[in-house]
Steps between C-alpha positions, in 0.01 A plus 500: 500500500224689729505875493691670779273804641634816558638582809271706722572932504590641827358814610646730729348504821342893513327628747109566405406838378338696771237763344568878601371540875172678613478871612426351794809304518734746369366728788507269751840376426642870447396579890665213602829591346514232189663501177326349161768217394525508090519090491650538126732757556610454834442868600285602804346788502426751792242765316469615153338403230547148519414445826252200572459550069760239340364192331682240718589570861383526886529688775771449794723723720798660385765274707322191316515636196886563569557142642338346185732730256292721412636840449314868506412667220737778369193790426371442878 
C-alpha cells in the first residue's frame, strides 16, 4: 500500500506587513487629513503616538477606514 501524503496547510490570507511610514509620509498624509490604519488591530489612528508608527498598516481617509470596519482609537 503506497503512502498517502499529508494534506497541504492552509494559511490565512493576511494582508502584507507595511513598515512604519516616512516623516515625509506621515507629514504629508497629516495635511491632507489621513488616519494611520493599525492593519492588526483594526484601529485607525488620527494623531498620537502611533500615528504612521504601527508595524502593519497604511494610510487612507477616515470615511474608508469607517467603510472597511475600522473603528477610532479610544485615547485619540
Amino acid at each position: 500500500m503506497a503512502p498517502v501524503a499529508a494534506p497541504a496547510k492552509k494559511t490565512a490570507a493576511k494582508p502584507a506587513a507595511t513598515p512604519a511610514a516616512s516623516d515625509a509620509d506621515i507629514a504629508a498624509a497629516k495635511s491632507s487629513g489621513k488616519v494611520w490604519v493599525n492593519l492588526d488591530s483594526k484601529v485607525y489612528h488620527k494623531s498620537g503616538r502611533w500615528y504612521g508608527k504601527t508595524k502593519s498598516g497604511k494610510f487612507m481617509t477616515e470615511d474608508e477606514a469607517k467603510a472597511a470596519g475600522y473603528k477610532a482609537a479610544q485615547s485619540e
